[in-house]
C-alpha positions in Angstrom: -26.7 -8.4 0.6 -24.8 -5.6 -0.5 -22.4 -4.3 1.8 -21.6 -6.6 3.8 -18.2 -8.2 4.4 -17.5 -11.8 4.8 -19.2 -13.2 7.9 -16.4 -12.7 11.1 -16.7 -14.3 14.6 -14.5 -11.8 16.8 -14.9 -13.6 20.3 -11.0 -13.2 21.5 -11.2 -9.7 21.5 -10.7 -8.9 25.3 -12.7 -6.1 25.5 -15.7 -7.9 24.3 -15.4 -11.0 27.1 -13.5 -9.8 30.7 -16.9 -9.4 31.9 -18.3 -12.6 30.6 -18.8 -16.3 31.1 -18.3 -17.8 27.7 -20.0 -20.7 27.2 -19.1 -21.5 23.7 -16.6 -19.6 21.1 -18.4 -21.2 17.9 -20.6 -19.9 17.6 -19.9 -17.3 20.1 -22.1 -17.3 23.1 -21.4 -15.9 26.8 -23.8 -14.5 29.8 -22.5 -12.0 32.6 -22.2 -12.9 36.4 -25.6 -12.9 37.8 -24.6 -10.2 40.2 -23.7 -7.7 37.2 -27.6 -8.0 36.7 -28.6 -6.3 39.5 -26.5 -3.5 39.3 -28.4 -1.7 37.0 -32.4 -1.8 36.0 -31.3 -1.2 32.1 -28.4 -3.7 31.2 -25.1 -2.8 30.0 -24.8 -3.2 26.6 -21.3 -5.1 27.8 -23.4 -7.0 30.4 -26.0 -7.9 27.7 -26.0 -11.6 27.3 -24.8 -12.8 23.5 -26.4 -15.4 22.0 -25.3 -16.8 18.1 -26.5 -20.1 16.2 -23.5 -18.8 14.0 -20.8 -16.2 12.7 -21.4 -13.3 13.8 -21.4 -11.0 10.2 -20.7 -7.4 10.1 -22.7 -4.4 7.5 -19.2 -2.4 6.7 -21.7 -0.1 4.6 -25.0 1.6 5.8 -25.4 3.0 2.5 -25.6 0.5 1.0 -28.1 -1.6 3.5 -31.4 -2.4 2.7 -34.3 -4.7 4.4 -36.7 -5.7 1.7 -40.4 -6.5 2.6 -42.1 -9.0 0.4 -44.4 -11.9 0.2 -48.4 -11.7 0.2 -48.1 -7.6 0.5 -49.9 -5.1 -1.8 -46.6 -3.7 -2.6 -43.2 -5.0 -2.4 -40.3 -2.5 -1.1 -37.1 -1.9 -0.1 -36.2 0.3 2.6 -32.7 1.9 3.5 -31.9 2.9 7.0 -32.4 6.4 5.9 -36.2 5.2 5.3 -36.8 3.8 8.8 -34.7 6.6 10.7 -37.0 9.0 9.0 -40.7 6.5 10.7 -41.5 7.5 13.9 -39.3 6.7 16.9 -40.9 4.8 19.6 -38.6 3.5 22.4 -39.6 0.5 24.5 -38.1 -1.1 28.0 -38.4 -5.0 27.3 -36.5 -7.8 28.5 -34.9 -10.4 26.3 -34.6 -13.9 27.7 -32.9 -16.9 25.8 -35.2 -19.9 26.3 -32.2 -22.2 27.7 -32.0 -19.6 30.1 -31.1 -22.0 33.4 -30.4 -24.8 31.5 -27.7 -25.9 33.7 -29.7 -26.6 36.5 -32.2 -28.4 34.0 -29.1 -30.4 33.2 -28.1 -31.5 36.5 -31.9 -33.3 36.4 -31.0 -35.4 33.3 -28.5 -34.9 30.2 -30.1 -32.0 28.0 -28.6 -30.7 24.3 -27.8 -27.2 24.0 -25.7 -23.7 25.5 -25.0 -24.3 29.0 -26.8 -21.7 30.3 -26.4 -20.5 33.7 -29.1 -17.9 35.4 -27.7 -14.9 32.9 -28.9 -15.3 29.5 -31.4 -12.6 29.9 -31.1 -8.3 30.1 -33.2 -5.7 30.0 -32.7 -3.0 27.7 -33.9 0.1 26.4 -35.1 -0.3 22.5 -35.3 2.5 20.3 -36.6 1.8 16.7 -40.2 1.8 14.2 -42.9 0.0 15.0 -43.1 -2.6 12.5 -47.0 -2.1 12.6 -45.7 1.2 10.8 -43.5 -0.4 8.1 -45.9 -3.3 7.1 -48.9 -0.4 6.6 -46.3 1.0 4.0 -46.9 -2.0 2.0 -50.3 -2.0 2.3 -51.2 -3.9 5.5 -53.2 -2.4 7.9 -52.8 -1.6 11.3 -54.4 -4.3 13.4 -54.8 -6.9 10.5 -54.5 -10.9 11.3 -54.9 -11.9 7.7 -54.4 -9.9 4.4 -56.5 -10.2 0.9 -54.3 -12.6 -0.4 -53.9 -14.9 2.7 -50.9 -14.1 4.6 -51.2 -14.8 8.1 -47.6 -14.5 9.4 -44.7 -12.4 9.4 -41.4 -14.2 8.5 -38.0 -12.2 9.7 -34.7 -13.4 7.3 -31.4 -13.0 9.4 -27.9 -12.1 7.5 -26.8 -15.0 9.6 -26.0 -17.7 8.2 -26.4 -21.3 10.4 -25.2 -25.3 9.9 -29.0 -26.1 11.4 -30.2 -24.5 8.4 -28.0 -26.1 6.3 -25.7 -22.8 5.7 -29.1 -20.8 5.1 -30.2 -18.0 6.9 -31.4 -17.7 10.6 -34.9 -17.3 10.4 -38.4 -16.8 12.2 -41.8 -15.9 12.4 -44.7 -14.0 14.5 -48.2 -13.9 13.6 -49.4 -10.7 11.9 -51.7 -10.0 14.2 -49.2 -9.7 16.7 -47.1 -7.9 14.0 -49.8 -5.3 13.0 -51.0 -4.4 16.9 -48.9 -1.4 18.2 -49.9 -2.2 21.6 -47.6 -5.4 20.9 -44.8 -3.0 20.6 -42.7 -4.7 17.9 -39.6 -3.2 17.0 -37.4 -2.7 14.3 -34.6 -1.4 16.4 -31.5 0.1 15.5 -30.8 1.9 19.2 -30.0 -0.1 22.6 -29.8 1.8 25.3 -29.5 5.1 23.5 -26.5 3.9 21.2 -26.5 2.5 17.8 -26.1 -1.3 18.0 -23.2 -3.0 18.1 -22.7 -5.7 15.9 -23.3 -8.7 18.9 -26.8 -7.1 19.4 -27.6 -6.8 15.7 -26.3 -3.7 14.1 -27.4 -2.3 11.9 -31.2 -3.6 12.4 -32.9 -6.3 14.5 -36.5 -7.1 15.0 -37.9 -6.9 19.6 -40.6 -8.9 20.0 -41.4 -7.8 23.3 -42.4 -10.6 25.6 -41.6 -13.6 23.8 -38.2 -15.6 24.0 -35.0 -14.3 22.2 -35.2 -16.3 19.7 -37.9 -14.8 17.4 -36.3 -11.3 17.4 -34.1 -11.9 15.0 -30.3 -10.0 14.5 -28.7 -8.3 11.6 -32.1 -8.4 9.7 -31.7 -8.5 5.7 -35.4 -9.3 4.8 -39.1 -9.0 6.0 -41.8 -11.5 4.4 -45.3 -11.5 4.8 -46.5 -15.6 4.7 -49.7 -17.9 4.5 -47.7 -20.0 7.2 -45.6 -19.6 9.9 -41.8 -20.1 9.3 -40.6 -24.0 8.3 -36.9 -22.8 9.4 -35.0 -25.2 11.5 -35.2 -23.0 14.7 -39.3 -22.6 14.2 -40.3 -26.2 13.4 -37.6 -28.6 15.2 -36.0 -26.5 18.3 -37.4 -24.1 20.8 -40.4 -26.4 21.7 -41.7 -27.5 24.9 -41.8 -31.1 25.0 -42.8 -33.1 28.3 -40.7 -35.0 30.4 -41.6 -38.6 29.0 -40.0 -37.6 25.2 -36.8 -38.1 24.5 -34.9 -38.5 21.1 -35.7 -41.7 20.0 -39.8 -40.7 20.5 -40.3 -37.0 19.7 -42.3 -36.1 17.0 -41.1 -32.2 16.2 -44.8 -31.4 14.2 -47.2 -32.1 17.1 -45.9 -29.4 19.1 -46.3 -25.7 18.3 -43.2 -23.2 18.8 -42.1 -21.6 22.0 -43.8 -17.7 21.9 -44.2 -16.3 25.2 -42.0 -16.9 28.0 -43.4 -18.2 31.4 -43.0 -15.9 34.8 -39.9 -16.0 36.2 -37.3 -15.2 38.7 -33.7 -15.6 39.8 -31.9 -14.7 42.9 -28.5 -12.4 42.0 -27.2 -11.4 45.1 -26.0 -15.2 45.9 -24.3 -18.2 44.8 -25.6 -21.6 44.4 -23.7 -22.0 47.8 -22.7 -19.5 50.0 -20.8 -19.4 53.5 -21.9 -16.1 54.8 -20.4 -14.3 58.0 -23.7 -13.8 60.2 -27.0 -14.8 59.7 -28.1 -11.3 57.7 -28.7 -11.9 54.3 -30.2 -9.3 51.7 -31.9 -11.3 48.8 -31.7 -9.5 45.1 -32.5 -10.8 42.1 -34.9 -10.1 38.5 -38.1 -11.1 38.1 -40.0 -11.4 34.5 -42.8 -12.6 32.9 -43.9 -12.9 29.1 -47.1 -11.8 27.0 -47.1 -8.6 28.8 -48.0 -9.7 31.7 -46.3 -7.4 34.2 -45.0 -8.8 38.2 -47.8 -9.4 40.9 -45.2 -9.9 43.8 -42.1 -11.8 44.5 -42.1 -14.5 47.4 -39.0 -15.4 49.3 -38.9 -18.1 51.8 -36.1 -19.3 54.3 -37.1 -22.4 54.7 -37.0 -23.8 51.5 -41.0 -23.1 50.9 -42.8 -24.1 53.9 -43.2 -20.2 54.8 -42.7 -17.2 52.8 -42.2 -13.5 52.7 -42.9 -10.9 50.2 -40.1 -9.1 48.3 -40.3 -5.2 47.8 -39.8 -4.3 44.1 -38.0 -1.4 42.2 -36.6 -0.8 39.1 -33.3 1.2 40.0 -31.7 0.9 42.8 -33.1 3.6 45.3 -36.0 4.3 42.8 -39.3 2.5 43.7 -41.8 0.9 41.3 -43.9 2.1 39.3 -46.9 1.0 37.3 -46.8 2.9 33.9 -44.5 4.9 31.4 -40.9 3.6 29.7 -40.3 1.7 33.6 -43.2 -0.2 33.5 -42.9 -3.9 34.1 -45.1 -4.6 30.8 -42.2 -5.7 28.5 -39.9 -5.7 31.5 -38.7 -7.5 34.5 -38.6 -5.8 38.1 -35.6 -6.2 40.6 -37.0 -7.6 44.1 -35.1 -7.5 47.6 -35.8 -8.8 50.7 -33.7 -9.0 54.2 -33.9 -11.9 56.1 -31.9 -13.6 58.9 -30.8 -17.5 58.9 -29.3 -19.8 61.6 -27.2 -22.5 60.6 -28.3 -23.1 57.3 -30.7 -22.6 55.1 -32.2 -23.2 51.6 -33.6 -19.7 49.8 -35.8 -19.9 47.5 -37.9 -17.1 45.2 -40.5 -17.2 43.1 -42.6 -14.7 41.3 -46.4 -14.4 40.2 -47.3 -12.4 37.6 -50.9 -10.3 37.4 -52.6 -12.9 35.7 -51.8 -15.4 38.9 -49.3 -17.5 36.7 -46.7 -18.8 39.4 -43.4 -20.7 38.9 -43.4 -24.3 38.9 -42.1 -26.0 42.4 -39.6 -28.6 40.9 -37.2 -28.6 38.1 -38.0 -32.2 37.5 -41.5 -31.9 36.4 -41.0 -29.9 33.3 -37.7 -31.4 32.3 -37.7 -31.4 28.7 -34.8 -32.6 26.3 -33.6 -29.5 25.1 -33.4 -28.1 27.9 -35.7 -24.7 27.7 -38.3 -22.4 29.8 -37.0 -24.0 33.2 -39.0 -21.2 35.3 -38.8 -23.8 38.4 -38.3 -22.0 41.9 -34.9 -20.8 42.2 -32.7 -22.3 45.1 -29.4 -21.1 46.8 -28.3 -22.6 49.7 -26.2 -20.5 52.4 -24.6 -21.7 55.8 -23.3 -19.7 58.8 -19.5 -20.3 59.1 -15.9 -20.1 57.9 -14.9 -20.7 54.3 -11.8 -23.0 55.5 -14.5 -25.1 57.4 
């Protein structure tokens, strides 16, 4: 594409990683400290998680950009950024969650491939952009369609990225276009995060938000749309992000009988504690996100001292000091809530949370029962432990 300098992985620049855990430099991916993720209901761009399947590359001239949109269309066309500045501007809260999110804990079950993943490869940000409902009627693709005249069914997204999985091709994936042609699906081209232009880790100068479904189909540094009979045959669509079950391993798994990872499950995380804690007194106050895909907003959050024989319910909010509420740009649609709850321990004690969301999905109890081998969607309970004492005990 014109414009664009030779691809550039800029990882050892301090300012970009003294927050961060990195958990690989090449390609360069890193996730905050879970505490940084309560701080704040809309993520830090600098506390954003940053996930890459390669160089990170870098549009020196806007310009000179353009995203093309092809394939089974009435009309092919090329838009500059002038061209989708000038769309309407819709701006959507929606949290983006990479699907290893946890995957160390999945990992301490059996070995798994992938990032090392702690509890912070997720944030929740504000998305400003067009509605790529809006974009693909430009080309002659109504709103609302799930199939056009000439039988496309699927809308491909072409990253500038470039990635050894695809063989030094381009990072790419797919939605359906029903989901692509529904505004009430809320997909973005975005070129704003939290009311800034983005920065070249989150895209810049154009990404694709698909709201409620895992990180990986919203696609970076976009360079082309296509409108396909199928959905995408890249590596990322047809031989990673699936959920396999716990009896396949390497030697057995058959990549086509699974479909890709869309939505993510509900889930939660506790941010206010470690793994293992030695706390002065028995008071503990229990913070943490919860989040669930599809749309499908937060029910209630359940915390249990105990280690889930009893439970308590966790009062919601989405800024600190600002309670919940059901509807506008702060609704939980797109977008996880942050929970807390006070309790009091003796001794010790296992915590644990988990979250339903409205349409009665609940975690899973044990890690082990949806083990897979690459290690994704591991919504299991979440566990800290904590004991009363002295740290040089």
């Amino acid at each position: 594409m014109p414009g664009l300098r030779a691809p550039s992985d800029y990882s050892d620049e301090p300012s970009r990683i003294s927050s961060l855990q990195i958990n690989s430099k090449e390609p360069f991916n890193a996730e905050p400290h879970r505490s940084a993720l309560i701080s704040s209901y809309v993520t830090p761009v600098d506390f954003f998680y940053k996930r890459n399947h390669g160089p990170i590359p870098i549009v020196d001239d806007i310009e000179r950009y353009r995203l093309s949109v092809t394939g089974l269309v009435k009309m092919q066309k090329e838009f500059t950024m002038k061209d989708i500045w000038n769309l309407p501007k819709y701006t959507v809260a929606a949290t983006l969650q990479c699907a290893g999110n946890r995957r160390t804990a999945m990992s301490n079950v059996r070995k798994v491939r992938g990032v090392g993943w702690d509890v912070s490869a997720i944030g929740n940000a504000v998305w400003s952009g067009a509605k790529l409902a809006d974009v693909l009627e430009l080309v002659g693709i109504p709103k609302l369609s799930s199939a056009t005249p000439s039988g496309g069914k699927h809308v491909e997204f072409v990253s500038v990225d470039r990635c050894k999985e695809e063989n030094g091709g381009p990072y790419k994936a797919s939605i359906p276009l029903s989901q692509a042609t529904n505004p009430e699906y809320d997909v973005l081209l975005a070129y704003e995060m939290n009311g800034q232009p983005l920065n070249r880790d989150h895209g810049y100068p154009l990404r694709v938000v698909v709201p409620g479904v895992i990180g990986a189909r919203s696609v970076k540094w976009l360079d082309s749309i296509s409108v396909i009979a199928q959905e995408c045959q890249g590596f990322f669509m047809q031989k990673d992000y699936k959920m396999f079950p716990p009896t396949v391993n390497w030697e057995n798994i058959n990549w086509s009988t699974r479909r890709p990872q869309m939505d993510f499950p509900v889930q939660c995380v506790i941010c206010s504690l470690e793994d293992s804690n030695v706390l002065k007194d028995g008071k503990v106050t229990v913070k943490g996100y919860a989040v669930s895909g599809g749309g499908r907003g937060i029910e209630r959050v359940d915390i249990s001292i105990d280690g889930g024989k009893t439970w308590v319910e966790a009062s919601r909010y989405q800024k600190p000091g600002v309670e919940y509420v059901a509807d506008g740009i702060y609704s939980d649609k797109w977008a996880w809530v942050l929970f807390e709850a006070k309790v009091e321990v003796a001794h010790t004690a296992e915590i644990v949370a988990k979250a339903v969301d409205i349409a009665a999905n609940v975690q899973p109890e044990s890690v082990e029962s949806i083990w897979n081998l690459r290690g994704i969607l591991n919504t299991s309970w979440h566990r800290v432990h904590v004991r009363i004492g002295h740290s040089n005990l």
